[in-house]
MITI-43119 format. One line per field, with one value per residue (C-alpha): residue in one letter; x, y, z. Coordinates in pm, 1 decimal, m for minus. Each point is the difference from the previous one (the first is absolute). Example, Ala and Ser with C-alpha at 12.3 -4.5 7.8 and 13.67 -1.06 7.14 Angstrom:
! MITI-43119
guvex = (a / s)
u = (1230.0 / 137.0)
v = (m450.0 / 344.0)
w = (780.0 / m66.0)
//
This chain:
! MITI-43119
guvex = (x / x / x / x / x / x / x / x / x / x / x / x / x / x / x / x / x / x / x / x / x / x / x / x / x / x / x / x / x / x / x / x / x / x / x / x / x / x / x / x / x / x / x / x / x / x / x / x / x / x / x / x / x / x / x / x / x / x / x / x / x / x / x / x / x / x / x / x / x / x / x / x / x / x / x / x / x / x / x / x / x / x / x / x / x / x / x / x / x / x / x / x / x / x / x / x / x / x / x / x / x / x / x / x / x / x / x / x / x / x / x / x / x / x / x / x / x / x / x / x / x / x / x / x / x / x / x / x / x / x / x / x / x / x / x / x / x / x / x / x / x / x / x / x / x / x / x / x / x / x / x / x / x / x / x / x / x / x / x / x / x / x / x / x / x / x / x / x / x / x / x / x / x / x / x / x / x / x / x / x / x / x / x / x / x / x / x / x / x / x / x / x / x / x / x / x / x / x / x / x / x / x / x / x / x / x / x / x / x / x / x / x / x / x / x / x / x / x / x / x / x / x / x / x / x / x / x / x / x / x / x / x / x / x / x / x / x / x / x / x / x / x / x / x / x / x / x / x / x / x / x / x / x / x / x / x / x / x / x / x / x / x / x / x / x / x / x / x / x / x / x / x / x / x / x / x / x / x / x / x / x / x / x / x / x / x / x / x / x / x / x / x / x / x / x / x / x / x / x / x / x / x / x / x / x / x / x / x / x / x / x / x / x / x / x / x / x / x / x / x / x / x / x / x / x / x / x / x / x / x / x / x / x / x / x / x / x / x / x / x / x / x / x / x / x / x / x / x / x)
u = (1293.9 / 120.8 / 230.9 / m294.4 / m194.5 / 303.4 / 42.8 / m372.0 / 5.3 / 309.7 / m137.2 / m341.4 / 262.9 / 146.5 / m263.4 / m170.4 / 356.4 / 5.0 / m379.7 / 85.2 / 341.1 / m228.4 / m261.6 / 255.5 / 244.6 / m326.0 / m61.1 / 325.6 / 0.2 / m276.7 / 84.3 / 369.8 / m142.7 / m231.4 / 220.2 / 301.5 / m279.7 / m145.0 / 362.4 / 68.2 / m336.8 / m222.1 / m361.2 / m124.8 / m374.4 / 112.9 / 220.7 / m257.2 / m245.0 / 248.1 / 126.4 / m361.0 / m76.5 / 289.9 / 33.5 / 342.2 / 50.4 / m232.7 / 169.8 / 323.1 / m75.0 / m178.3 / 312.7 / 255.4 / m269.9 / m25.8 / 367.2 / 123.5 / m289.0 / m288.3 / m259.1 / m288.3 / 107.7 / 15.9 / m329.8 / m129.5 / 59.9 / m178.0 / m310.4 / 68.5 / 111.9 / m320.2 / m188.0 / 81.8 / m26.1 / m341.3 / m133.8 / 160.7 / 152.0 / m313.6 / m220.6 / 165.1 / m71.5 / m344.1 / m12.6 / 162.4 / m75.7 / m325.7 / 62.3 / m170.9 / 231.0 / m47.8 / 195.0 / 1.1 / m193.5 / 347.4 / 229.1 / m362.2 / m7.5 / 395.3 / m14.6 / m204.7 / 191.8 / 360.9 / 14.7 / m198.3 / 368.2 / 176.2 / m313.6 / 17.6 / 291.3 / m9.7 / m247.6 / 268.5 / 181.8 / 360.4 / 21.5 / 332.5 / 265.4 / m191.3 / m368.3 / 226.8 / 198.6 / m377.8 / m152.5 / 340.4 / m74.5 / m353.6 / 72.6 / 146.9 / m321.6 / m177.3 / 190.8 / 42.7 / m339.4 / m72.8 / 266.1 / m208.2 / m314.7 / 177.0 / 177.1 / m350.3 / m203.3 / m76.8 / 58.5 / 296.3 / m36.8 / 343.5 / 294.5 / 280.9 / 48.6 / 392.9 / 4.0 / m267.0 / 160.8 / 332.2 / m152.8 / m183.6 / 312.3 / 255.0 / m163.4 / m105.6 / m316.6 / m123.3 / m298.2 / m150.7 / m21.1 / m190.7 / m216.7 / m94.8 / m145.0 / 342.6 / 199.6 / 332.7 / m49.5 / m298.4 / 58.4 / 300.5 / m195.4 / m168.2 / 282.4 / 148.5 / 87.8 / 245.3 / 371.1 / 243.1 / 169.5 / 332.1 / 3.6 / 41.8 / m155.5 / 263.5 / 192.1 / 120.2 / m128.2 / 314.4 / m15.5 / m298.1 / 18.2 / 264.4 / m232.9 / m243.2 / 274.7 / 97.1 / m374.3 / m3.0 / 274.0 / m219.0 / m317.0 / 246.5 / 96.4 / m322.9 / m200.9 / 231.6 / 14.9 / m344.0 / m84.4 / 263.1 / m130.2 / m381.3 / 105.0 / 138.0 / m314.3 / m301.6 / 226.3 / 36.8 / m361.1 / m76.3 / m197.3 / 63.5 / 165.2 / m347.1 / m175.6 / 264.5 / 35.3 / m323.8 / m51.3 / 292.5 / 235.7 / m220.6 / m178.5 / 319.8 / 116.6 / m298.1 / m84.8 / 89.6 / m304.3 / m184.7 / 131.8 / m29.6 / m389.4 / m97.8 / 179.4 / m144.2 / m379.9 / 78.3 / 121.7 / m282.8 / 203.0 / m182.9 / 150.0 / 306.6 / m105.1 / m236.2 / 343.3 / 235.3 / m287.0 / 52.7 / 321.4 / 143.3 / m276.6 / 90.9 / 433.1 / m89.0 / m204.3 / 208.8 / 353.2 / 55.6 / m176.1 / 214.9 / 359.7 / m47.7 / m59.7 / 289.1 / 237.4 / m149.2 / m316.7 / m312.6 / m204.1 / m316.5 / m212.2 / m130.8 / m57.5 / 30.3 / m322.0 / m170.9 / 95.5 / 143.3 / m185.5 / m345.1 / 123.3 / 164.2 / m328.9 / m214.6 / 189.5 / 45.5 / m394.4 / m123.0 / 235.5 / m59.0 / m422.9 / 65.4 / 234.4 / m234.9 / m270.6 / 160.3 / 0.7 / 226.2 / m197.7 / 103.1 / m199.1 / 166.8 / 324.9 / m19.5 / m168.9 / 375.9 / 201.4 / m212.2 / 79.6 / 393.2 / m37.6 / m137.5 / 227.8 / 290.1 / m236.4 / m29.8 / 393.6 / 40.1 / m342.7)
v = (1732.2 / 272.6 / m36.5 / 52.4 / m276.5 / m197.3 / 90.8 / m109.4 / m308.5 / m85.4 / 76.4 / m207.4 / m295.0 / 43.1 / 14.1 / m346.9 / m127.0 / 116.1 / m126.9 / m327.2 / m17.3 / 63.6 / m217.9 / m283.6 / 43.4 / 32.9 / m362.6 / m162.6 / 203.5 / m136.8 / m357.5 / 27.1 / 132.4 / m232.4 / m316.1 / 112.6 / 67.7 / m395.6 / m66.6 / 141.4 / m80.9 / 251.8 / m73.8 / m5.2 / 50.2 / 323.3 / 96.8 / m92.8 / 268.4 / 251.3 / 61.0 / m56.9 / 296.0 / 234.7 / 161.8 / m5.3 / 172.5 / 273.8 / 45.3 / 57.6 / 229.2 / 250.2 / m27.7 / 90.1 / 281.5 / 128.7 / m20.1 / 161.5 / 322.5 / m118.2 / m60.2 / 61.5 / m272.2 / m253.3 / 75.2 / m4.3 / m387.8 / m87.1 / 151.5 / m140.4 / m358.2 / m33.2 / 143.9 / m232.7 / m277.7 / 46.1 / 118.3 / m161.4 / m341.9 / m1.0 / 114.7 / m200.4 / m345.1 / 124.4 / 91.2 / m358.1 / m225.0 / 140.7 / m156.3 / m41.2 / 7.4 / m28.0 / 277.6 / 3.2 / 264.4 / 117.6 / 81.6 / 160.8 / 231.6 / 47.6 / 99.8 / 296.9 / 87.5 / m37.0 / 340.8 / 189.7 / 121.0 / 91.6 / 210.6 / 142.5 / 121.4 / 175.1 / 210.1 / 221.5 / 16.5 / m198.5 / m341.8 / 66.8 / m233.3 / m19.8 / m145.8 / m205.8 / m168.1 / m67.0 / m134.3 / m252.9 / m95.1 / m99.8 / m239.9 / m192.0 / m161.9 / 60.3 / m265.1 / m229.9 / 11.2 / m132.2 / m230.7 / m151.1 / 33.7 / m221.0 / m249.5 / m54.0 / m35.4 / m302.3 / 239.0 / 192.5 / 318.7 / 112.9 / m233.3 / 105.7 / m260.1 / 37.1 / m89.6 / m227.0 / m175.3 / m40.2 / m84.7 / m296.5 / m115.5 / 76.7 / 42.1 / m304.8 / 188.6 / 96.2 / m153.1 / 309.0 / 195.5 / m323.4 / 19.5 / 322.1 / m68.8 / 185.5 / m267.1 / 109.2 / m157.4 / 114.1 / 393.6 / m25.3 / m55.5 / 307.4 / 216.4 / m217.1 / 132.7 / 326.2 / m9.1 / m268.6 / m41.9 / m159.4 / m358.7 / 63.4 / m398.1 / m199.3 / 309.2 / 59.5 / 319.8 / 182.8 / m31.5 / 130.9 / 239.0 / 132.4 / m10.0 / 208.3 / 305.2 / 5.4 / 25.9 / 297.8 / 145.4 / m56.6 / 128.7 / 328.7 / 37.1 / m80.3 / 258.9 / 266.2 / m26.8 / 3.2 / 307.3 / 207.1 / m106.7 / 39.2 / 377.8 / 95.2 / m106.3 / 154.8 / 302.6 / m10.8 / m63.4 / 273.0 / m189.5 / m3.0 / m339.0 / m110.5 / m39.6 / m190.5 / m226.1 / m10.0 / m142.3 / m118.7 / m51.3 / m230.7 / m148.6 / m120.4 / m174.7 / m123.0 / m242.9 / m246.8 / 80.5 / m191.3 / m294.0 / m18.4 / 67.0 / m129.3 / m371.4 / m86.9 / 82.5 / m201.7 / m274.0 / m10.1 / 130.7 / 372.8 / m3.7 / 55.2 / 301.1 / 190.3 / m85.4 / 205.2 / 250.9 / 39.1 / m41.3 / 270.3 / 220.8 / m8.7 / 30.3 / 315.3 / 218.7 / m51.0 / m119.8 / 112.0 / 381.0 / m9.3 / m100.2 / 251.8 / 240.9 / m66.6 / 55.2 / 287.3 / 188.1 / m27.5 / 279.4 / m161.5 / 294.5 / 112.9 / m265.9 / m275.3 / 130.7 / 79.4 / m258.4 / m332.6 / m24.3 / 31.6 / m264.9 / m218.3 / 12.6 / m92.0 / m297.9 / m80.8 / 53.0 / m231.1 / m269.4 / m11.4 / m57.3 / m253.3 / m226.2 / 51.0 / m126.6 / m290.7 / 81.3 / 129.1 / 41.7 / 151.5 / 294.1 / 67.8 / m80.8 / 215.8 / 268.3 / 12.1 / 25.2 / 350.9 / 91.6 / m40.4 / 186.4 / 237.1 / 35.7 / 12.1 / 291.8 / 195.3 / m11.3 / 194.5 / 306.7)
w = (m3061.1 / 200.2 / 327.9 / 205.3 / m176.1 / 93.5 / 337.7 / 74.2 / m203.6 / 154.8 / 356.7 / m104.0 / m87.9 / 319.7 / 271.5 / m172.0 / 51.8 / 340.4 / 108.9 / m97.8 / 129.5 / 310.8 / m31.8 / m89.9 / 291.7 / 294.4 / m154.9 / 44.0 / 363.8 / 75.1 / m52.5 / 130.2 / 287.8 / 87.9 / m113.8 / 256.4 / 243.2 / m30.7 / 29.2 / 301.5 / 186.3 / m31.1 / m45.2 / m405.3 / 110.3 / 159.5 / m321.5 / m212.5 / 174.5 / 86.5 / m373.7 / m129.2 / 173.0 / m129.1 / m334.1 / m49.7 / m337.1 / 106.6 / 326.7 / m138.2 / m284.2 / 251.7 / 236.9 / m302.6 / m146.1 / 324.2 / 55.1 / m280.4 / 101.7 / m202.9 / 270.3 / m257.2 / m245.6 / 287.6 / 157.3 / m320.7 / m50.3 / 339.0 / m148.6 / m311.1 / 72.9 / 256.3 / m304.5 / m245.2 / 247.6 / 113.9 / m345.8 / m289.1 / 178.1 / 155.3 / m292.7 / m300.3 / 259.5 / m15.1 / m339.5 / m117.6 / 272.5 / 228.3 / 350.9 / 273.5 / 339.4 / 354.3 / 164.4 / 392.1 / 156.8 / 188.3 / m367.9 / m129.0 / 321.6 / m42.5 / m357.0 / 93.6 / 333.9 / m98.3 / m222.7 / 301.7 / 161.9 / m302.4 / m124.6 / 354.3 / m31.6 / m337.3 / 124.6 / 103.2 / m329.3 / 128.3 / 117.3 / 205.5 / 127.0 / 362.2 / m173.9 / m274.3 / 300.4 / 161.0 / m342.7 / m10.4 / 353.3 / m78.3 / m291.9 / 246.5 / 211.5 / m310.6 / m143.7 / 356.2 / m6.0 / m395.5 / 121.0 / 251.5 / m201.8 / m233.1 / 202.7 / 167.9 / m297.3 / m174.7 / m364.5 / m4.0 / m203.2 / 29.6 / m143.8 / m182.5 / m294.8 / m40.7 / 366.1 / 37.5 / m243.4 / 143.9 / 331.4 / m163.2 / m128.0 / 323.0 / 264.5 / 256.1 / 130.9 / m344.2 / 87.3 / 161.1 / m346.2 / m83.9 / 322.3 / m103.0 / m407.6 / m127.3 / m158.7 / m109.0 / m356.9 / m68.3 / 119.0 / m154.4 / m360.0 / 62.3 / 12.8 / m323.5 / m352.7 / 144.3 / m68.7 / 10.4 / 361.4 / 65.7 / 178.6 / 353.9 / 93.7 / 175.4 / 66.0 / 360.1 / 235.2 / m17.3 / m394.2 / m7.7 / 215.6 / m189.3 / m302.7 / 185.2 / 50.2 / m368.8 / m27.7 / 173.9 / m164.8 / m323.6 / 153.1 / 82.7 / m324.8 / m170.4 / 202.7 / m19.1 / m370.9 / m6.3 / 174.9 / m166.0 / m341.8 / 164.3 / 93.4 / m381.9 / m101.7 / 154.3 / m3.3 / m387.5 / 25.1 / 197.5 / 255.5 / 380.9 / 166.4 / 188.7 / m350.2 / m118.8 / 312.2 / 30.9 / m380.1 / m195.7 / 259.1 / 203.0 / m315.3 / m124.5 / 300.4 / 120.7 / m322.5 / 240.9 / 235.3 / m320.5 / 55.7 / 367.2 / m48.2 / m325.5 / 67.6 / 316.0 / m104.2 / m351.5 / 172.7 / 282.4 / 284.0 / 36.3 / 340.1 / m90.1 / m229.8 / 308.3 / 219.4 / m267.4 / m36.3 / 427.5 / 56.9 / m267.5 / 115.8 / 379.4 / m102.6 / m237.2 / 252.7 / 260.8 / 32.5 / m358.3 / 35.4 / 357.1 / m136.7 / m306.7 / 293.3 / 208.7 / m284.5 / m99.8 / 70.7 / m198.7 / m148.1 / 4.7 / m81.6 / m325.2 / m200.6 / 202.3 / 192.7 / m274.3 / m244.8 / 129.3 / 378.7 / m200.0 / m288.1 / 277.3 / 174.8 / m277.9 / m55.4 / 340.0 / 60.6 / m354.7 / 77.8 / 357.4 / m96.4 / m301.2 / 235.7 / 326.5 / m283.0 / m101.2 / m343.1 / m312.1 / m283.2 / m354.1 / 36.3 / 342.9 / m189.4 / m266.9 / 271.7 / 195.7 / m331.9 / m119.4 / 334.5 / m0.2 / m421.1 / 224.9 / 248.8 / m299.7 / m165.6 / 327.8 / 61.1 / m389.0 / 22.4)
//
């Protein structure tokens, strides 16, 4: 094998390393974090939403790419991780498991507004500090208001398991992620079968707090290893860094996404799987596009107009009607994985 087979095999090695170095620590964040926060008072229903509603891993690989001047390969995983989310979590449920779920009429109409601003904005070829600091700002009602969709509603679509789960077991008002269908066991099943966590149950707040920063400093390390062994490969491959965000990069670490789907609608709960679908959909398009923007500016002409706003739009557009129909089948299934093959194709002509 020659050097250079080396130095890309090596690079492969490392940036598999890295994405689940990634994925690993954004779990043991997640539950530090909310353990110290049921320690210290703060409300688990709100937790439970909040992080349901952020894509952690994705956030913080676009903030290093974009960081260390690869704006491309970061706004390639936003189209990529919504991609794979609403075709292939989406499609393999339908393929395996057809479902038939009852989506309010508000996530249906949000779905189709939320990318509206962000497509706006490419128009002119940049998405610049100024529009990326307005995209953050709107994630935030966005979210207050799924919030108070969900703290309202009799189903909650939004729970995070790791801290639904902690909540059931720590917190003295747990009973509101009951009051709302999203018991901690059960949407903590859903997200089962990833990597082994440490045992932060018993532990105090300040323990786990601490916990949470060595997370980070793993998450640092993780990403950044991952996007310097992303970049030595799509340059030995001779490909730009928005195909390869756009399709290995954000395949590999969003295998997760699967689970998050694919377990709720086997196990009955579809709710949960429409609430994933929402809540990544609403964090990618807007306070993910906007805080790859504030680091550093976006080219989003090109390709991304002529590629990934028409594939995001397909896939926004056939989930959007099967979910406002009630109905999953296999065909429709099968339908949204040719169209993410597609999407992969369409990234390599």
């Amino acid at each position: 094998m020659t050097a250079t087979g080396v130095g890309v095999g090596l690079a492969a090695a490392l940036f598999l390393v890295g994405v689940v170095l990634v994925i690993w620590c954004v779990e043991v964040f997640i539950e530090a974090v909310a353990r110290s926060a049921v320690a210290f008072g703060i409300s688990g229903f709100f937790l439970a939403v909040v992080l349901a509603g952020i894509d952690l891993e994705n956030a913080v690989l676009g903030l290093t790419a974009a960081g260390v001047a690869l704006p491309d390969l970061a706004l390639g995983t936003v189209f990529g991780e919504a991609l794979f989310v609403l075709t292939v979590a989406v499609g393999l449920a339908g393929l395996l498991v057809p479902f038939e779920p009852r989506v309010p009429r508000a996530y249906l109409g949000l779905l189709l507004a939320v990318p509206i601003p962000a497509f706006v904005m490419s128009l002119d070829g940049t998405i610049g500090r100024t529009q990326g600091a307005v995209l953050l700002a709107a994630f935030v009602p966005l979210l207050a208001a799924i919030f108070w969709r969900e703290r309202v509603s009799e189903t909650a679509y939004l729970l995070s398991g790791e801290v639904a789960e902690v909540v059931d077991r720590e917190d003295p008002h747990a009973a509101d992620l009951e009051a709302n269908g999203g018991a901690g066991e059960r949407a903590r099943e859903a997200e089962d079968g990833g990597l082994e966590l440490p045992d932060l149950e018993d532990r105090s707040g300040p323990f786990a707090l601490g916990v949470a920063a060595l997370a980070t400093v793993g998450l640092t390390a993780g990403s950044l290893l991952t996007v310097v062994s992303a970049e030595r490969l799509f340059v030995a491959a001779g490909i730009s860094g928005l195909a390869f965000g756009a399709t290995v990069l954000s395949f590999v670490a969003s295998i997760e996404e699967l689970a998050l789907t694919l377990e709720p609608v086997r196990r009955g709960q579809s709710h949960l799987a429409v609430g994933n679908v929402v809540g990544s959909t609403v964090f990618y398009l807007t306070a993910n596009v906007g805080l790859i923007a504030l680091v550093r500016p976006i080219d989003a002409g090109g390709a991304v107009l002529t590629v990934h706003w028409p594939a995001l739009a397909a896939g926004l557009l056939v989930v959007t009607a099967m979910l406002a129909r009630g109905r999953v089948t296999r065909a429709g299934g099968a339908a949204l994985l040719g169209l993410y093959v597609l999407y992969w194709i369409l990234n390599y002509v």
